[in-house]
C-alpha positions as CSV (number, residue, x, y, z in Angstrom):
1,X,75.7,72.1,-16.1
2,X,76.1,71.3,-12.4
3,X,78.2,68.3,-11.5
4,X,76.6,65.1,-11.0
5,X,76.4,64.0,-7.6
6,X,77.8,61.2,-6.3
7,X,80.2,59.8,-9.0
8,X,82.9,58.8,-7.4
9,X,82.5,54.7,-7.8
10,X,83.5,54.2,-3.8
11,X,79.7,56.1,-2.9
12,X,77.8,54.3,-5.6
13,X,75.9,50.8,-5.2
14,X,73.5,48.3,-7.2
15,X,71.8,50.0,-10.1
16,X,73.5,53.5,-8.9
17,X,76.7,52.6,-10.0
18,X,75.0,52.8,-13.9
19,X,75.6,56.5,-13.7
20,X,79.6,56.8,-12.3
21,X,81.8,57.7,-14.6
22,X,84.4,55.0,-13.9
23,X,82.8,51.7,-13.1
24,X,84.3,49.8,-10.4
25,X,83.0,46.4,-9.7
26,X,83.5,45.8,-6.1
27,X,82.3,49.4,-4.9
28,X,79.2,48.7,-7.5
29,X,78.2,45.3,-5.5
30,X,78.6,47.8,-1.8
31,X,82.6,46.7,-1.4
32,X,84.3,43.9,-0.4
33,X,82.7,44.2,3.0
34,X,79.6,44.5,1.5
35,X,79.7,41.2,-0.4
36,X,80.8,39.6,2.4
37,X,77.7,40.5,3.9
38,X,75.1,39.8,1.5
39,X,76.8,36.1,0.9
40,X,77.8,35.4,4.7
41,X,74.9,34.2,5.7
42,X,73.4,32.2,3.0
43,X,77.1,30.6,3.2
44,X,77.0,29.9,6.5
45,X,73.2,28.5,6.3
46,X,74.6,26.1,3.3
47,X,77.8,25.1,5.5
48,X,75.6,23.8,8.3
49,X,73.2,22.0,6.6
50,X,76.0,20.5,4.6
51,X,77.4,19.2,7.8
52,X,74.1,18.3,9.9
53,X,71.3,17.9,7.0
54,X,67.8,18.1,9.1
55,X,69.6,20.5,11.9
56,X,67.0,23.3,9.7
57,X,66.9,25.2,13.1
58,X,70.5,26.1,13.8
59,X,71.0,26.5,10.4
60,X,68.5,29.5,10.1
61,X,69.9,31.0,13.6
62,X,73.3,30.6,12.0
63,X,72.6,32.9,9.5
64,X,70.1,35.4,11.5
65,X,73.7,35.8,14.2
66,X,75.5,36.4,11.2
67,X,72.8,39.0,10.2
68,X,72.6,40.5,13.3
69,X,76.6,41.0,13.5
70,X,77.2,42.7,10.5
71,X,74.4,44.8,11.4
72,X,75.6,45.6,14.6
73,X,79.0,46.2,13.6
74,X,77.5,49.0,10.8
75,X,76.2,50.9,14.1
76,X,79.2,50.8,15.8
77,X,81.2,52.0,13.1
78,X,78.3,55.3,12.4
79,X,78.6,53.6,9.0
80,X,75.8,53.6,6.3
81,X,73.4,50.8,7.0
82,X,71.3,50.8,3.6
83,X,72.7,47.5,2.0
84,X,72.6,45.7,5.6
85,X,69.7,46.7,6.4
86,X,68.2,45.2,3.2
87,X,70.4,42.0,3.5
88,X,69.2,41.5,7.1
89,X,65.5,42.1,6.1
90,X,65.7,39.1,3.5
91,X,67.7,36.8,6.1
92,X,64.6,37.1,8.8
93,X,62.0,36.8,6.2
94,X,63.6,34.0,4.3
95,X,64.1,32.1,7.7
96,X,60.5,32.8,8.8
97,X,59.3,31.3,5.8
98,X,61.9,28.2,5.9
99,X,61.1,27.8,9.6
100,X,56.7,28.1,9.2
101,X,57.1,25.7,6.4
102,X,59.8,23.1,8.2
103,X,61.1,23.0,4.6
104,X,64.9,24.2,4.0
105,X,64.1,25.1,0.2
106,X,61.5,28.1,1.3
107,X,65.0,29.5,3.1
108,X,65.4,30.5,-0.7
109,X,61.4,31.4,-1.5
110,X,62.0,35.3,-0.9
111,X,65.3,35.4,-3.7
112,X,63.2,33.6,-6.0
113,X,60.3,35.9,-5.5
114,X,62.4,39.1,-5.6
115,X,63.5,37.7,-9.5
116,X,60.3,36.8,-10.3
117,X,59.4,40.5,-9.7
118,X,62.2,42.1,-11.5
119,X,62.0,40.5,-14.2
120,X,58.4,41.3,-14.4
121,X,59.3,45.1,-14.0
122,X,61.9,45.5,-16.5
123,X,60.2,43.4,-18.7
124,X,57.5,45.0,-18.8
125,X,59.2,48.6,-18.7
126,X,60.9,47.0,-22.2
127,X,56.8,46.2,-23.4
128,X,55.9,49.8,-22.8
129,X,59.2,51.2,-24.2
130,X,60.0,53.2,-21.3
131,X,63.1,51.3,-20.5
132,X,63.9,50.9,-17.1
133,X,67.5,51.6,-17.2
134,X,66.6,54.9,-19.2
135,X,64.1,55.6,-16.5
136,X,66.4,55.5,-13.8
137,X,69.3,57.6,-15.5
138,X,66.7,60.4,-16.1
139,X,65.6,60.4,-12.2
140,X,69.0,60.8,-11.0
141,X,69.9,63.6,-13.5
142,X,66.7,65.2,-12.5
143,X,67.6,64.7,-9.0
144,X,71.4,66.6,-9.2
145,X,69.1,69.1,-11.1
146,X,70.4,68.5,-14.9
147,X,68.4,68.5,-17.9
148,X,67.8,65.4,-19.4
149,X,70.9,64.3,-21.5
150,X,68.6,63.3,-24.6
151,X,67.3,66.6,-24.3
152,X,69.4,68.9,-26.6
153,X,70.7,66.0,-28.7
154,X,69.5,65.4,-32.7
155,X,66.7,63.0,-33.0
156,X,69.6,60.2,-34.3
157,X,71.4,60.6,-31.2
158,X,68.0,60.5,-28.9
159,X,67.2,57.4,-30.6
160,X,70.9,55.9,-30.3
161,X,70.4,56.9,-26.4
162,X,66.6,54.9,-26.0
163,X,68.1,51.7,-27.5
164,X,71.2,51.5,-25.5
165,X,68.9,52.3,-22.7
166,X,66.1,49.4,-23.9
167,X,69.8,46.9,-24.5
168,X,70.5,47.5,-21.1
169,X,67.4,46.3,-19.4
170,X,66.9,43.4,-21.7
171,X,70.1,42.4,-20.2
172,X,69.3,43.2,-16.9
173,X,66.0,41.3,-17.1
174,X,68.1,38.4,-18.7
175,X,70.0,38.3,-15.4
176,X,66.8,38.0,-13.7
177,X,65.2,35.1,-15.8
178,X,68.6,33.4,-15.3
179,X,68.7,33.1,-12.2
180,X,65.3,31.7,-12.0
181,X,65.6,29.3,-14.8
182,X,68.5,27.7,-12.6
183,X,66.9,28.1,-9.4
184,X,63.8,27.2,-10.0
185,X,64.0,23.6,-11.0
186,X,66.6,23.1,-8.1
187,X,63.7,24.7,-5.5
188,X,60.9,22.5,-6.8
189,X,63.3,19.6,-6.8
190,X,62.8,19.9,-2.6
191,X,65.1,19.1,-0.1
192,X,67.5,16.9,-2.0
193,X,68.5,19.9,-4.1
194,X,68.5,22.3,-1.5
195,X,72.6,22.5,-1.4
196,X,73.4,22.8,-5.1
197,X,70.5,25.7,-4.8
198,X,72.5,27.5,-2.0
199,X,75.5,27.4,-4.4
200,X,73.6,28.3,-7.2
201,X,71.8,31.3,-5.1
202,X,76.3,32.5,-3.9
203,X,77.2,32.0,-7.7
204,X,74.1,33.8,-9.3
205,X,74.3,36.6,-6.6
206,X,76.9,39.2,-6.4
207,X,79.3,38.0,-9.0
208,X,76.7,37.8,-11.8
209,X,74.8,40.5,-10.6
210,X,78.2,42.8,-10.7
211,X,79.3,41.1,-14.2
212,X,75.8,42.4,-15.0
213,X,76.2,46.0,-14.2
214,X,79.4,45.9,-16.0
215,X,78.2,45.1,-19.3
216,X,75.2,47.9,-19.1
217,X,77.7,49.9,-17.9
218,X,79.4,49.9,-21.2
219,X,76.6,50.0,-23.0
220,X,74.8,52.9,-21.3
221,X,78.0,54.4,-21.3
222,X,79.9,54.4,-24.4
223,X,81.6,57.5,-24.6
224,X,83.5,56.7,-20.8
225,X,85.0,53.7,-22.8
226,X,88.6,53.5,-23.0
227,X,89.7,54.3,-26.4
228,X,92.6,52.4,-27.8
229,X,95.7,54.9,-28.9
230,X,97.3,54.3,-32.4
231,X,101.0,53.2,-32.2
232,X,103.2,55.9,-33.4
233,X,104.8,54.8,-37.0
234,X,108.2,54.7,-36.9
């Protein structure tokens, strides 16, 4: 069997990082640099509204310059600009939307939206039993050019492999309806809520979503667990 591509943790992002052999949770979330620029600008969009409440226009150019900097700095630096690409994407269409509907709240419409349809998906991947975590795991072996690792097993340990696969997407979609159970009431809540949501949105972001991968990590993964060694009897 060929190697599988791409395991070292440091290359490996987002749901990618499900099929590393040793999960690290920084590199899994795009680095510390990375995290600093998915959460810089909804920090800084937070930070001025917290200091000039209705100042809704500087607050969304706040965080397209912070945007655009990051951005820049990936080009400079011939560096990969997948996950700022994305981040910067969802800054200009979250502050078009904020900025057409002169309501600060709407700065957080897209995230909510984004949830809304991932929960749907692996949800409903869990309602057809075609697990979306299992789904992805087989593309990338099929991908590097591997057979699919159910494929030789006994039916016992297929089956054992399907509902580790269909655990780990019921907890990813949990993730999903989490974060819109507590940003949801906080968006319709309107502007008086709209700071506790951008907290909500920094806490419910990266660090969940990495505490996330963690945990289907383990389970996706159980023979990469470490394995405690007896004490020698004396």
């Amino acid at each position: 069997m060929s190697e599988r591509p791409d395991t070292d943790p440091a290359t490996r992002s987002g749901l990618g990082a499900l099929d590393t052999d040793r999960f690290d949770a920084a590199a899994a979330v795009g680095g510390w640099r990375g995290i600093l620029e998915s959460a810089a600008p909804t920090l800084v969009f937070v930070c001025v509204l917290a200091a000039r409440p209705h100042a809704l226009a500087p607050a969304l150019l706040a965080s397209l310059a912070v945007s655009a900097v990051a951005l820049v700095a990936r080009l400079c630096a011939r560096q990969r600009l997948t996950q700022v690409l994305g981040g910067a994407a969802l800054a200009v269409v979250s502050a078009l939307w904020a900025w057409r509907s002169g309501s600060a709240t709407n700065f957080y419409a897209t995230g909510l939206v984004i949830n809304a349809c991932w929960l749907a998906v692996t949800g409903g991947s869990l309602l057809v039993r075609r697990p979306l975590v299992g789904l992805l795991l087989d593309a990338w072996h099929a991908a590097a050019g591997e057979s699919r690792p159910a494929a030789g097993e006994s039916r016992p340990a297929a089956a054992d492999a399907r509902r580790r696969y269909a655990v780990g997407t019921g907890i990813l979609a949990a993730m999903f309806a989490l974060r819109l159970a507590v940003e949801l009431p906080l968006y319709l809540a309107g502007e008086a809520a709209v700071g506790a949501l951008g907290v909500a949105r920094l806490l419910l972001g990266l660090p969940l979503f990495a505490l996330t991968l963690w945990f289907v990590w383990l389970i996706v993964n159980p023979t990469l667990r470490p394995v405690p060694q007896p004490h020698p009897q004396r």
